[in-house]
C-alpha positions in Angstrom: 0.0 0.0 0.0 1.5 3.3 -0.8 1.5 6.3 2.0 0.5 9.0 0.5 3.2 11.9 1.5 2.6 14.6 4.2 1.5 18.1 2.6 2.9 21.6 4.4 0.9 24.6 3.7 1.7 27.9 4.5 -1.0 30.2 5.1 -2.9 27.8 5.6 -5.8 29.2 7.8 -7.5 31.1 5.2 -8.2 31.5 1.1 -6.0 29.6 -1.2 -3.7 27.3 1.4 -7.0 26.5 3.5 -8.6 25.2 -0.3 -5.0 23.4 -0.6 -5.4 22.0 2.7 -9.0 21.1 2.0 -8.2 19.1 -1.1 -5.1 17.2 0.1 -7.0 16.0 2.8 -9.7 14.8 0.7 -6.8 12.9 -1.2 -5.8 11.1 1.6 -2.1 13.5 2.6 -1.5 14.2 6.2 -1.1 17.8 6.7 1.4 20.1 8.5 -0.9 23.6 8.5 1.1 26.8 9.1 -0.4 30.5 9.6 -0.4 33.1 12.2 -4.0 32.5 13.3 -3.9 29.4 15.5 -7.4 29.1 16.1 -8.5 29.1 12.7 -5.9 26.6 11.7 -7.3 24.5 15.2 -11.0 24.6 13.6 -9.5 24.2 10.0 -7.3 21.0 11.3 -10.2 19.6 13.4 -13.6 19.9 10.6 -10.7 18.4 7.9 -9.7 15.6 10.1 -13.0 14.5 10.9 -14.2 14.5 7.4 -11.0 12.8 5.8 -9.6 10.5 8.6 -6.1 12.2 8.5 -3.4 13.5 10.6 -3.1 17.1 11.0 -0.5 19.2 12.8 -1.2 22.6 13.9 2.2 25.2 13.5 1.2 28.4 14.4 4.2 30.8 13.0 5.1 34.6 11.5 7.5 33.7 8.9 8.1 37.6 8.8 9.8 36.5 12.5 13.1 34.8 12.4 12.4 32.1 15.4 9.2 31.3 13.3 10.3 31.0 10.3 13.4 29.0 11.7 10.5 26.2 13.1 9.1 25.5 10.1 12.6 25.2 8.3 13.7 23.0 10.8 10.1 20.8 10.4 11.0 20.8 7.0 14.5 19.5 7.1 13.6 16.9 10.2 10.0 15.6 9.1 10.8 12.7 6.8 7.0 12.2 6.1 7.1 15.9 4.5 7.1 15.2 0.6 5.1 18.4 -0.8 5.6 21.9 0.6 3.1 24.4 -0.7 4.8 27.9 -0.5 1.2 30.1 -0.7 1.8 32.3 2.6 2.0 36.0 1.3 0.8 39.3 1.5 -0.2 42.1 -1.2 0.7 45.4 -1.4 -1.7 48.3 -0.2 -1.5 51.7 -2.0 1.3 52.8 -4.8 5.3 53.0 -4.5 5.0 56.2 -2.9 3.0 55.6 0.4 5.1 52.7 1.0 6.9 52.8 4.6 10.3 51.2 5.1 8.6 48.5 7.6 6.2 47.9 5.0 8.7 47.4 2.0 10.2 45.1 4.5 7.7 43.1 5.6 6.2 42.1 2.0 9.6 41.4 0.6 10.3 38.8 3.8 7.2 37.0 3.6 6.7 36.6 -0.1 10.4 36.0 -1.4 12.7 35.5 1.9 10.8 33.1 3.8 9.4 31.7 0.7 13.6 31.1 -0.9 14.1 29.7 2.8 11.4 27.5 3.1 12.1 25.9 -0.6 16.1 25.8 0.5 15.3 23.5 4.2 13.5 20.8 2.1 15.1 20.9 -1.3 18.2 18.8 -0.1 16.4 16.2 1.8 13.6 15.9 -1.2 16.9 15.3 -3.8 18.6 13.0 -1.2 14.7 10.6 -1.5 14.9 11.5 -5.2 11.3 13.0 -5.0 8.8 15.8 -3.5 7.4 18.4 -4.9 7.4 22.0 -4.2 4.4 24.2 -5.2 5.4 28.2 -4.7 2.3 30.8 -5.2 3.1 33.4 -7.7 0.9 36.1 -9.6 0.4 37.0 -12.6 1.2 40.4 -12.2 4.6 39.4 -11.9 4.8 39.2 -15.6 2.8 42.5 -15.7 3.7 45.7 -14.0 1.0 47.7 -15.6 -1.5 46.2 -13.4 0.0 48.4 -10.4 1.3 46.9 -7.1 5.2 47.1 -8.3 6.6 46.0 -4.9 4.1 43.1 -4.5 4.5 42.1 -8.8 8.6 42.0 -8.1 8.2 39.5 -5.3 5.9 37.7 -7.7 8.3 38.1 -10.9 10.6 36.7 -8.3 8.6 33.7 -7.2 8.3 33.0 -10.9 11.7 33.0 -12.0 12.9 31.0 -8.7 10.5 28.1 -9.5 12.1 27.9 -13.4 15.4 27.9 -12.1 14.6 25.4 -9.5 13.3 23.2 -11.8 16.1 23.6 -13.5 18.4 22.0 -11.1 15.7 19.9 -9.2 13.8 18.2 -11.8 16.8 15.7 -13.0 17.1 14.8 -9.6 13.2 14.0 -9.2 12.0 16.9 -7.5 9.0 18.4 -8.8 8.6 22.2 -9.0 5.5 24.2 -10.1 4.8 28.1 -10.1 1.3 28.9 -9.9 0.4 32.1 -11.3 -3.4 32.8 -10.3 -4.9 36.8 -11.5 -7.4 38.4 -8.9 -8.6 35.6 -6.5 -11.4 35.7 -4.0 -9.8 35.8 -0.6 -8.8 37.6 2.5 -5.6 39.1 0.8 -7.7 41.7 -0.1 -9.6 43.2 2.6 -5.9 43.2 4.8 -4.5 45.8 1.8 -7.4 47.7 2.2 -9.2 46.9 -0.7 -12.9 46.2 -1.2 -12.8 42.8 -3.4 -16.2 43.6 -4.2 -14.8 46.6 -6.4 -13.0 44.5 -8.9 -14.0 42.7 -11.7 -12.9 39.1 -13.1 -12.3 37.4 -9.7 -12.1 33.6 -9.7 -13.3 31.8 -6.5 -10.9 30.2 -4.7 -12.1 26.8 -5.5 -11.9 27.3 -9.1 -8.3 28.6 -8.7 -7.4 25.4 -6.7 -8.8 23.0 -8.4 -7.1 24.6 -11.5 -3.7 24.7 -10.2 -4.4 21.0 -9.0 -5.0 19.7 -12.6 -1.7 21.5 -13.5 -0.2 19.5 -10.2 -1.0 16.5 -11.6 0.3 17.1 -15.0 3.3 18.2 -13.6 3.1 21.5 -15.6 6.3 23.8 -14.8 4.0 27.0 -14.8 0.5 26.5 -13.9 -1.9 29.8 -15.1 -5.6 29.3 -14.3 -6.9 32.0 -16.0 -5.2 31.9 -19.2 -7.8 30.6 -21.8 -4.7 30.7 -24.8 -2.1 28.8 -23.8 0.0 29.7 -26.8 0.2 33.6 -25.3 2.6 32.0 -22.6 4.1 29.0 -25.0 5.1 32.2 -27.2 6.5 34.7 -24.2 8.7 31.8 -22.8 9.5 30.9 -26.4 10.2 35.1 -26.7 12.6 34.8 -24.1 14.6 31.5 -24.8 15.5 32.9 -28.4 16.3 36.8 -26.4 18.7 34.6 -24.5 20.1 32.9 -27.4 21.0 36.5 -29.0 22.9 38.4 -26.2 26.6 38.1 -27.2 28.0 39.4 -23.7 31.5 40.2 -25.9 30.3 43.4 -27.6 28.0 45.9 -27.2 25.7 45.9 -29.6 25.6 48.1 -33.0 23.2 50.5 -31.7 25.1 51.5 -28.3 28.0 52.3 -30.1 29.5 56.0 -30.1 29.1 57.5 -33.5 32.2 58.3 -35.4 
């Protein structure tokens, strides 16, 4: 009989990891649930466990705090049961470049690449030792598109995107699996803790959708995973875009254009 692998989540008490948790669990995975909120991850943990029949550990933790974010990586590294870490915990940005405060720029930049990169980094060598695991990191898709605002919150997200592609890179041909998802506007708390009425924007998915989307993807072991893109040749033809761009930089010489005039 095969054991399913255990499934950590990070912000896991709400929105897209609670969905995550919610599905893994109907899968049969044991689940390591991580979040600030402790009592929502309690009632989370108990209604899941009681519907599904599997083990659920409660790990209450800030990963914008360093002795938090140091538990999980060392429940990563130690937990041997641990074969899928879903890297969704993250916040968005609230207002433009300009009212953004130092502890603000901070905090967004440690929760969505920092603990994120660490996170990834605690389990990576212990998934390559098994030769397996799989880790999932939560992305946007307006890291691939600063005119939709938020330029803080898109570079973390450009970020999460080209971490996954390079960690797949180096991962996959030592069996680990690695998939960006890159949801648009999605129907959750994130909102309403930036200050913005949800209810004020138009084309939001539902949470469900989103998962259940980035699930299929999952299971095809798709490298990028974009729910809401109906064409998939519009990203088949950036990434294409971009592999021939890299194929024409000759790093020896400027090119013609940049040179002085005569």
């Amino acid at each position: 009989m095969t054991t399913c692998p255990t499934a950590l989540i990070t912000g896991a008490s709400t929105g897209i990891g609670a969905t995550y948790a919610d599905r893994f669990a109907q899968r049969g995975h044991d689940l390591v649930l991580v979040a600030r909120d402790k009592s929502r991850l309690e009632a989370l943990a108990a209604r899941l466990s009681d519907e599904n029949k599997v083990a659920i550990d409660v790990l209450q933790a800030d990963l914008t705090q360093q002795a938090d974010l140091a538990a999980v990586e060392a429940r990563l590294r130690d937990d041997s049961r641990i074969g899928i870490l879903i890297n969704n915990a993250g916040i968005a940005q609230s207002g433009g470049f300009l009212q953004q405060t130092a502890e603000s720029i901070e905090r967004i930049v440690a929760l969505n690449t920092t603990a994120l990169t660490r996170l990834a980094a605690a389990v990576a060598p212990r998934f390559v030792q098994s030769g397996g695991g799989a880790i999932v990191n939560i992305g946007s898709v307006v890291g691939f598109a600063p005119e939709f605002g938020m330029s803080i919150y898109g570079a973390t997200k450009a970020f999460a995107l080209f971490l996954s592609q390079g960690l797949s890179l180096e991962l996959s041909p030592k069996g680990v699996y690695v998939q960006a998802v890159l949801p648009a506007a999605t129907r959750t708390e994130i909102w309403e803790r930036a200050g913005i009425d949800v209810n004020t924007l138009t084309e939001v998915m539902d949470v469900d959708e989103l998962v259940d989307a980035a699930l299929v993807g999952f299971d095809r072991r798709e490298l990028i995973t974009i729910p809401p893109l109906h064409v998939a040749g519009r990203w088949e033809a950036l990434d294409g875009a971009r592999q021939g761009l890299i194929s024409d930089i000759r790093q020896a010489n400027a090119a013609e254009r940049y040179r002085p005039q005569a």
